[in-house]
VEXKOLKE-843379 format. One record per residue (C-alpha): residue number from 1; chain; z, x, y. Coordinates in Angstrom, 2 decimals. Each point is the difference from the previous one (the first is absolute). Layout:
BEGIN
resi:chain:pz:px:py
NUM:A:Z:X:Y;
...
end
This chain:
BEGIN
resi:chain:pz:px:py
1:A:1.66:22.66:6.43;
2:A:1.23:0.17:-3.83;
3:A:-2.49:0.15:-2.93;
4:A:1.79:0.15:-3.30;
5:A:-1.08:-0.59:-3.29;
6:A:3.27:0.89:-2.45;
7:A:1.81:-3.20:-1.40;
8:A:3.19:-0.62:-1.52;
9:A:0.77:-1.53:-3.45;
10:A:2.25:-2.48:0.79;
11:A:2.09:-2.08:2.98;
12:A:3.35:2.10:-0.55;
13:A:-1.73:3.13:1.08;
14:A:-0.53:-1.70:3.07;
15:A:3.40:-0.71:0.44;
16:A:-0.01:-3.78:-0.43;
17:A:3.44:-1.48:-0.86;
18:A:0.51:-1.43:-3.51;
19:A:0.28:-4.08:1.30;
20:A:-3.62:0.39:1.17;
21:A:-1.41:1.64:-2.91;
22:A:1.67:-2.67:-2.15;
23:A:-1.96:-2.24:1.69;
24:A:-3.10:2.29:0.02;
25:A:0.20:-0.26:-4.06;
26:A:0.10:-3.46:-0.24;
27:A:-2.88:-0.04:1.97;
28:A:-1.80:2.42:-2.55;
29:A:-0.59:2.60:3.26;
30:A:1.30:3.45:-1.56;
31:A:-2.50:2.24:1.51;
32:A:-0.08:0.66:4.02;
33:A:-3.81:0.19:1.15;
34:A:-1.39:2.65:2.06;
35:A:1.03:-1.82:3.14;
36:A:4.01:-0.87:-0.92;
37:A:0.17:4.08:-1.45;
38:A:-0.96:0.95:3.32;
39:A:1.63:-2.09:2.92;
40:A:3.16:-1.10:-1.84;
41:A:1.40:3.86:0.38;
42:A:-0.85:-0.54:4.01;
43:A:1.05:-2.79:0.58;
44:A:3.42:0.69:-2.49;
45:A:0.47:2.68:3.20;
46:A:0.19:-2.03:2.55;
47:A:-3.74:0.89:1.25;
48:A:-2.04:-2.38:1.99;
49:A:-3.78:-0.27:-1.71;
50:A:-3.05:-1.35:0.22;
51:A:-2.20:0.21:-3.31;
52:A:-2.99:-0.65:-0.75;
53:A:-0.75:-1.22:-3.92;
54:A:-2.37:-2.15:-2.23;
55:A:-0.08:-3.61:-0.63;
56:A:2.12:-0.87:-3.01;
57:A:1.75:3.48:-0.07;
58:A:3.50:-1.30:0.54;
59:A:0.57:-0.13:3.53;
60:A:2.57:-2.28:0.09;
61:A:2.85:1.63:-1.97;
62:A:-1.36:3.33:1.37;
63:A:2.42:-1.54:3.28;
64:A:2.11:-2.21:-1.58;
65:A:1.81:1.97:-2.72;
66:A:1.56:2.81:2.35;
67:A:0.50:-2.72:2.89;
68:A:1.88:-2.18:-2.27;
69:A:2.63:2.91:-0.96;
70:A:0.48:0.17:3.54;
71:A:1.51:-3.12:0.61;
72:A:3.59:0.06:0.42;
73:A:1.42:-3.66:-1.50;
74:A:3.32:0.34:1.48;
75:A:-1.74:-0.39:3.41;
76:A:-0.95:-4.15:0.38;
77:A:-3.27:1.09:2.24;
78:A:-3.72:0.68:0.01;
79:A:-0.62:3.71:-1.18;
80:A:-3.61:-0.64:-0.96;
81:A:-2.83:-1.76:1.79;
82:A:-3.51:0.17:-1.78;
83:A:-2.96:-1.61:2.27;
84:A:-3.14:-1.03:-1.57;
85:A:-3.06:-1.46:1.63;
86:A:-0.36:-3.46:-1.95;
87:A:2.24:-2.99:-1.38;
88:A:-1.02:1.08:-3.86;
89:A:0.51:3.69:0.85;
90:A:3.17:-0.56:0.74;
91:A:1.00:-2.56:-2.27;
92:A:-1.34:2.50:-2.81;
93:A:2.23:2.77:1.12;
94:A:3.05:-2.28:0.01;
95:A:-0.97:-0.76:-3.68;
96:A:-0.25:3.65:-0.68;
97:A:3.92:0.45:1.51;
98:A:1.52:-2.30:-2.46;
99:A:-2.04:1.22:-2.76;
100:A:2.34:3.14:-0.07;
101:A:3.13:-1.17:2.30;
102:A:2.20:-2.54:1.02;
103:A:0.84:1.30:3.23;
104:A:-0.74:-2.88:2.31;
105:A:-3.16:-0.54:1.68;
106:A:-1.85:-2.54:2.47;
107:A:-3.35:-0.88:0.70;
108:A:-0.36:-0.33:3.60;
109:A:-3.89:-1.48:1.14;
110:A:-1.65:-2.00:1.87;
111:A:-0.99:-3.43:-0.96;
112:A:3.10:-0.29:-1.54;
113:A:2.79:-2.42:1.67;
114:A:1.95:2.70:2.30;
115:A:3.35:-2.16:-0.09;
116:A:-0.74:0.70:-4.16;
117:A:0.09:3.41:0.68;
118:A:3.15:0.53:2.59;
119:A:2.18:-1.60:-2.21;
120:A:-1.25:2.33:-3.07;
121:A:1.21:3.04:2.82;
122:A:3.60:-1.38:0.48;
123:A:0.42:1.24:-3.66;
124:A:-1.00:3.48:1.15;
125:A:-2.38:0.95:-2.03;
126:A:-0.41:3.91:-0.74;
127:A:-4.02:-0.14:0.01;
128:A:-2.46:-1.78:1.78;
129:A:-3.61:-0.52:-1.10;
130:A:-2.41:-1.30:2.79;
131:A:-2.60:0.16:2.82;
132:A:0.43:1.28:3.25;
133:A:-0.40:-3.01:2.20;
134:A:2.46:-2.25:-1.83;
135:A:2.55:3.46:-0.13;
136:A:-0.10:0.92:3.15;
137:A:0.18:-4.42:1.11;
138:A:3.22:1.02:-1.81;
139:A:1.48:2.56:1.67;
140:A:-0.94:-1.52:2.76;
141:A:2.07:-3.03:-0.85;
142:A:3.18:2.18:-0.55;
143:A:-0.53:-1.08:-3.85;
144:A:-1.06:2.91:-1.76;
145:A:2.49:2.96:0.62;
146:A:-1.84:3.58:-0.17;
147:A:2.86:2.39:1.36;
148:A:0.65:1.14:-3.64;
149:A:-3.25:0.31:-1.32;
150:A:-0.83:3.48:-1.64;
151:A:-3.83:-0.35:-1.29;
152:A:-2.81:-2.00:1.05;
153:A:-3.35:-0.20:-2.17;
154:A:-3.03:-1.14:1.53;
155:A:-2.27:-0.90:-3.13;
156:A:-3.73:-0.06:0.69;
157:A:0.95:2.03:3.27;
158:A:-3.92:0.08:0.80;
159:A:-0.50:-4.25:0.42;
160:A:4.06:0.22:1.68;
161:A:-1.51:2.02:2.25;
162:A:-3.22:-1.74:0.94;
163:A:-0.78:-1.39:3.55;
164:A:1.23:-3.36:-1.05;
165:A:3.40:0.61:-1.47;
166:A:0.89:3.94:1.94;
167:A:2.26:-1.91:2.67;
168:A:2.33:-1.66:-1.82;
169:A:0.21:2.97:-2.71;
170:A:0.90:2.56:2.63;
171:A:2.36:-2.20:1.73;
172:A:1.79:-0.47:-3.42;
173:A:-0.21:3.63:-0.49;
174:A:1.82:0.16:3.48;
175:A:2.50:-1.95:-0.95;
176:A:1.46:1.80:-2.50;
177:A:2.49:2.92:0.03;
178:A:-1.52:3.44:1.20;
179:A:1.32:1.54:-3.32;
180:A:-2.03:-2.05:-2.17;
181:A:-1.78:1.20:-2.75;
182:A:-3.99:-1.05:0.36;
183:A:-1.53:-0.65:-3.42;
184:A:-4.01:-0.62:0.76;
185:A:-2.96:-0.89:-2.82;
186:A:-3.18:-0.73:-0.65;
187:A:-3.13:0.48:-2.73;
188:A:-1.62:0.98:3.74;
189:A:1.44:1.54:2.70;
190:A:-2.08:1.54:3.00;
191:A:0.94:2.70:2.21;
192:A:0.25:-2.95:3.06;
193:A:2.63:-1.80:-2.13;
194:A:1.64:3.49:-0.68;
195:A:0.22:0.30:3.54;
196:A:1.55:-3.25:0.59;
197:A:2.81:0.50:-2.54;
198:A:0.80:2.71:1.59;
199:A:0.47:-1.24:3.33;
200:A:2.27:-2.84:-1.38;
201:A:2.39:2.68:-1.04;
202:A:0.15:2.16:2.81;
203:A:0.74:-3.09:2.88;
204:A:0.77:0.22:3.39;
205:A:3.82:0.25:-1.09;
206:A:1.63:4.02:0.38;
207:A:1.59:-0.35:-3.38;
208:A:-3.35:-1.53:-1.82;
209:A:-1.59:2.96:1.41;
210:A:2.02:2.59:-1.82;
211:A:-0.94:-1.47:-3.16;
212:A:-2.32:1.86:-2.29;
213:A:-3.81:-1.17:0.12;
214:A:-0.79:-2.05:-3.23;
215:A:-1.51:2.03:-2.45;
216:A:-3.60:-1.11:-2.21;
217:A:-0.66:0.07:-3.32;
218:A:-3.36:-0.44:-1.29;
219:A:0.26:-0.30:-3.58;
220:A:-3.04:1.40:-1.85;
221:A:-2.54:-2.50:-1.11;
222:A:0.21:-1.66:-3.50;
223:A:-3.07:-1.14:-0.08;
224:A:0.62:-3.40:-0.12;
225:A:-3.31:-1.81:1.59;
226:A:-2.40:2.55:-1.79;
227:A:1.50:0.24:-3.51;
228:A:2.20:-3.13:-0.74;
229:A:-2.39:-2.24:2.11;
230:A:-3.62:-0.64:-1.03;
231:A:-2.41:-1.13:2.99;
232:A:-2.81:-2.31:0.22;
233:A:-2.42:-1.54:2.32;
234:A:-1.81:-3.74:0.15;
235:A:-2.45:-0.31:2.35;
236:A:-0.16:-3.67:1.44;
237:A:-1.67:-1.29:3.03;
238:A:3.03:-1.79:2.22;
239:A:-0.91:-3.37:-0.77;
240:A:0.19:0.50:-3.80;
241:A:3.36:1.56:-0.22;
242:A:1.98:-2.82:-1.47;
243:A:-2.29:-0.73:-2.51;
244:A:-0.47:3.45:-0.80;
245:A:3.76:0.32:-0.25;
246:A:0.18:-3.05:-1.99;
247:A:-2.45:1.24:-2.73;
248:A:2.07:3.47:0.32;
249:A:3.17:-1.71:-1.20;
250:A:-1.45:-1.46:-2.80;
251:A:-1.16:2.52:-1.28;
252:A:2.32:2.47:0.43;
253:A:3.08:-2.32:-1.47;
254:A:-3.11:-0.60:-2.98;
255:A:0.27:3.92:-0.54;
256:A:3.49:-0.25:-0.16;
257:A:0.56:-2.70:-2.74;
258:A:-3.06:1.53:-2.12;
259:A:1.91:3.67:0.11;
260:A:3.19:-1.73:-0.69;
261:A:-0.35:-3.10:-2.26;
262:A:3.46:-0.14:-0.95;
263:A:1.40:-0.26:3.86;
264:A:1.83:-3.64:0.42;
265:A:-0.58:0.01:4.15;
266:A:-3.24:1.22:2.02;
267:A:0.68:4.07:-0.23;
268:A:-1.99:0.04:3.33;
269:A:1.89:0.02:3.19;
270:A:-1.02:0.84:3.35;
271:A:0.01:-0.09:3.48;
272:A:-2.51:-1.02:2.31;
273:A:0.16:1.64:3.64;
274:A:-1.99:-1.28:2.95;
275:A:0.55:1.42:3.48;
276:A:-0.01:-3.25:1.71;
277:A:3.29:-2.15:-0.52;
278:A:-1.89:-3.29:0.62;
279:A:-2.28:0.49:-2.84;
280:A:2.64:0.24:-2.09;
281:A:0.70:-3.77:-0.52;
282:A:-3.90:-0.68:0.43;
283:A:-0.65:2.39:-3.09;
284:A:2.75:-1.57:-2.03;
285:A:-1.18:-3.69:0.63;
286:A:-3.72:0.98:-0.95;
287:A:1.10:1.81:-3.26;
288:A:2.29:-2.77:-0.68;
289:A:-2.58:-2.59:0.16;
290:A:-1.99:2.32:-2.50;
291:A:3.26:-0.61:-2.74;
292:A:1.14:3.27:0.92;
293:A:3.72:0.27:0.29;
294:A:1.63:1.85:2.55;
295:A:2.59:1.20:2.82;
296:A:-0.31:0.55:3.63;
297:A:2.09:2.22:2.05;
298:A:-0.23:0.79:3.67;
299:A:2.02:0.68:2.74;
300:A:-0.71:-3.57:1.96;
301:A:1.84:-1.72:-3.32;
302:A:3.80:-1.00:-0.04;
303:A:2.71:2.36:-1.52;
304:A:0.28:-2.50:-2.72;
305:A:-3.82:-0.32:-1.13;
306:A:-0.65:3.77:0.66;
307:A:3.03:0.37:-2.75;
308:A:-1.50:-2.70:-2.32;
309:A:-2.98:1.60:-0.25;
310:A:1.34:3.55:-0.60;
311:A:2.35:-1.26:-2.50;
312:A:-2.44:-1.63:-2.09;
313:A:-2.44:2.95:0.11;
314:A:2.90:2.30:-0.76;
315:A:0.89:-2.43:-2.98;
316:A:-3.41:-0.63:-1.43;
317:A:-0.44:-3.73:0.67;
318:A:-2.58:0.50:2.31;
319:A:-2.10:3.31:-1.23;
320:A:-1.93:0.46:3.32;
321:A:1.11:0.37:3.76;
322:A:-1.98:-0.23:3.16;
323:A:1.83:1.95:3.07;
324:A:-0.75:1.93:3.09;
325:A:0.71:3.34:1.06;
326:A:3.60:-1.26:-0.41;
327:A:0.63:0.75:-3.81;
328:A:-1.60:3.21:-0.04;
329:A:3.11:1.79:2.12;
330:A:2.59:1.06:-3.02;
331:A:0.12:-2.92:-2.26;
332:A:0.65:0.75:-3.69;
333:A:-1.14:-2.16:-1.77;
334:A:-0.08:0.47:-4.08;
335:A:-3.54:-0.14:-1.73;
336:A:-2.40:0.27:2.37;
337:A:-3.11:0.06:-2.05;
338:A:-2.90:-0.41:3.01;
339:A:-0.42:-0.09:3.67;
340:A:-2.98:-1.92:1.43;
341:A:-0.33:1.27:3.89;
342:A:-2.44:-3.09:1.71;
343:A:-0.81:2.56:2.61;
344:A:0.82:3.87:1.02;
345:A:2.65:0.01:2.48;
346:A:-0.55:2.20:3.14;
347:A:2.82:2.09:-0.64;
348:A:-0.62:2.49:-3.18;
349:A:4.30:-0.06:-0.03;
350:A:-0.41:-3.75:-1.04;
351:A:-2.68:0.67:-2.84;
352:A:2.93:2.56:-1.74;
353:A:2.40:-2.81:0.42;
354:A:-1.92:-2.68:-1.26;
355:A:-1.29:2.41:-2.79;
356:A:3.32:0.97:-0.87;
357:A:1.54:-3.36:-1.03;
358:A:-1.71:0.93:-3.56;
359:A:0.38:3.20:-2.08;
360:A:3.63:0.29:0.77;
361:A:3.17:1.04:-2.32;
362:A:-2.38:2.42:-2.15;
363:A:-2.83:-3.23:-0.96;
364:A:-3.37:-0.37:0.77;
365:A:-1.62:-2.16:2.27;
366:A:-3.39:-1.30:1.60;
367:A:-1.12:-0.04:3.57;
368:A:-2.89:-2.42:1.09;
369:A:-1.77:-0.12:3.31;
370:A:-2.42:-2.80:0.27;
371:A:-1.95:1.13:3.48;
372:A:-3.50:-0.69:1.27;
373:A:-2.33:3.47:1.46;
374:A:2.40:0.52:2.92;
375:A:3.16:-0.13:-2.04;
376:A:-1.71:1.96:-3.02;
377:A:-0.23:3.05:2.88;
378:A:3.37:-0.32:0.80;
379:A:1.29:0.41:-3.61;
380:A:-2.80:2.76:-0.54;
381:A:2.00:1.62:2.94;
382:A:3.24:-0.92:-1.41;
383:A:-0.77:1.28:-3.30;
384:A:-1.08:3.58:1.75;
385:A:3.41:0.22:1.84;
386:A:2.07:-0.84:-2.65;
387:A:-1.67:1.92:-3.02;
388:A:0.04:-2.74:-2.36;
389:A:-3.52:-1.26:-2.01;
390:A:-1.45:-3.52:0.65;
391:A:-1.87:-1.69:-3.10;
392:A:-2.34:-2.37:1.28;
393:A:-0.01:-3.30:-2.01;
394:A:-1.88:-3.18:-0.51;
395:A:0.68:-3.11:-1.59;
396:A:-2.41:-1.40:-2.73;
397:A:0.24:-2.74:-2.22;
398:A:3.48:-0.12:0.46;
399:A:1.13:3.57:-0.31;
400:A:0.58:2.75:2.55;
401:A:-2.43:2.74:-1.02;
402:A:-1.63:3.01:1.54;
403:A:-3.46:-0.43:2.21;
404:A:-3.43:0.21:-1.93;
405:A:-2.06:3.35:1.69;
406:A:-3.48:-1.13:0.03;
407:A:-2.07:2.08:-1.29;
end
């Protein structure tokens, strides 16, 4: 395990070729984070790694500056696959590659018209952004060519490597040349999913098992959900939830426009997580009805209205989102102001996620549980294991203030 704290100034002391920090500059990104200092080195070497590192830290060009240097262009074939568990996961990462290169890239998932997709791999693409079912549907097909592949990335190795999606990511792992290099990340990575990474590299195949284990990196802490993050806690029986989330919202975007008169658009934006994908749609409708304006996302949607609704919270048009557990994995998404969790989810892993859509890039943000007793144990729990400090709030005549003590 590596613990390092030293950083580097800039990109070219990483050794990142001058196209991509052209790019880099345009983007106004001139200083590597704590994450990118430390892996892009490792990964520059050829190293397989798993790391372990913040929300909003950087993750993504942590991998994908060294891979893309890799890439030989005089070779017409896939060099770099990069798996993600969801549709806007990956999407987002393909966003990210043509941010800072125009080396050609596809978007392979589900839900998406596979004829679509086959013809975009007769132009032999040189990277490949998707999940694991619809990749390895591929190479199944004789479509999607992986003899020439040199790095694989599994982002959000943690949910790739869940019960529900380990199969086809190991068989896709299988698939692939025994020299590969294994790029694996996560804000949380247990010792089980260590494990598992591990055996993916060293396969039944002789040659696989003369490669060198993957090595971990556990970045050290930034503080993120305790110092950039500020918690609170609404206590609401079940059956008052939407109403209290209701009168939350309007007084929270209230707050907003009173600390910033001169704002032309609601400053407030935030996403609402509840655990259950069918109350998704249920809580939209009943906030709608209330002349509250809002988007729905959830993994039972089509491709095209789960983009709709992204894009217009990404844009502004629409200034609040209502999604399951789906959004929280990896999504970047500018601004975050608030998240409003309907409900603790059973997994602490899923509270940093969903916490970590906010405070990201160096801002502040706010965190929200609305719970009734059971759930305000949970967070009490929550708040213990994670170190951070929960502010418990109520709201009165319009504004969310701190509880009265009775004397």
């Amino acid at each position: 395990m590596n613990e390092t704290t030293n950083t580097v100034a800039q990109f070219q002391d990483l050794g990142i070729q001058e196209q991509l920090l052209e790019k880099l500059s345009t983007l106004s990104i001139t200083t590597p984070t704590k994450v990118q200092s430390q892996t892009i080195p490792a990964l520059n070497q050829g190293k397989s790694l798993i790391f372990q590192s913040e929300t909003g830290t950087g993750k993504t060009f942590a991998y994908l500056l060294p891979l893309l240097q890799k890439i030989d262009e005089t070779i017409s074939q896939t060099q770099l696959v990069i798996v993600a568990p969801t549709h806007e996961l990956a999407s987002q990462i393909k966003s990210q590659i043509q941010l800072v290169t125009d080396i050609p890239a596809v978007l392979l998932i589900g839900g998406a018209p596979i004829k679509r997709q086959v013809e975009m791999l007769k132009k032999k693409p040189l990277i490949v952004v998707g999940g694991p079912a619809r990749l390895m549907e591929l190479v199944y097909l004789k479509k999607l060519k992986v003899h020439q592949v040199k790095s694989i990335v599994l982002d959000e190795v943690d949910r790739l490597l869940s019960p529900e999606l380990r199969d086809e990511t190991a068989a896709f792992c299988q698939s692939l040349p025994a020299n590969v290099q294994v790029v694996a990340c996560s804000a949380t990575i247990t010792p089980k999913t260590e494990k598992l990474v591990q055996s993916l590299v060293q396969s039944d195949n002789a040659e696989a098992t003369t490669k060198d284990p993957v090595e971990k990196m556990i970045l050290p802490p930034e503080d993120v959900l305790q110092q950039k993050i500020t918690h609170i806690a609404i206590y609401s029986e079940s059956r008052d939830k939407v109403d209290t989330l209701r009168k939350l919202l309007v007084a929270e975007q209230e707050a907003a426009k009173a600390s910033k008169p001169q704002e032309p658009v609601l400053p407030m934006k935030a996403i609402v997580f509840t655990a259950r994908p069918a109350d998704v749609e249920i809580l939209q409708s009943k906030l709608s009805y209330k002349k509250i304006q809002c988007s729905c996302l959830h993994a039972k949607q089509d491709k095209v209205k789960r983009k709709q609704a992204l894009d217009q919270f990404r844009k502004g048009s629409c200034s609040i989102l209502i999604t399951s557990d789906l959004a929280a994995r990896g999504l970047d998404i500018p601004d975050v102001t608030h998240i409003i969790q309907m409900d603790m989810p059973s997994n602490i892993d899923f509270f940093v996620h969903r916490s970590g859509r906010t405070g990201r890039n160096g801002r502040s943000g706010t965190n929200i549980v609305i719970g009734d007793g059971y759930e305000m144990r949970q967070l009490a729990q929550a708040e213990k294991k994670l170190h951070i400090v929960v502010y418990p709030k109520v709201l009165y005549k319009g504004k969310l203030v701190a509880p009265q003590v009775e004397e």
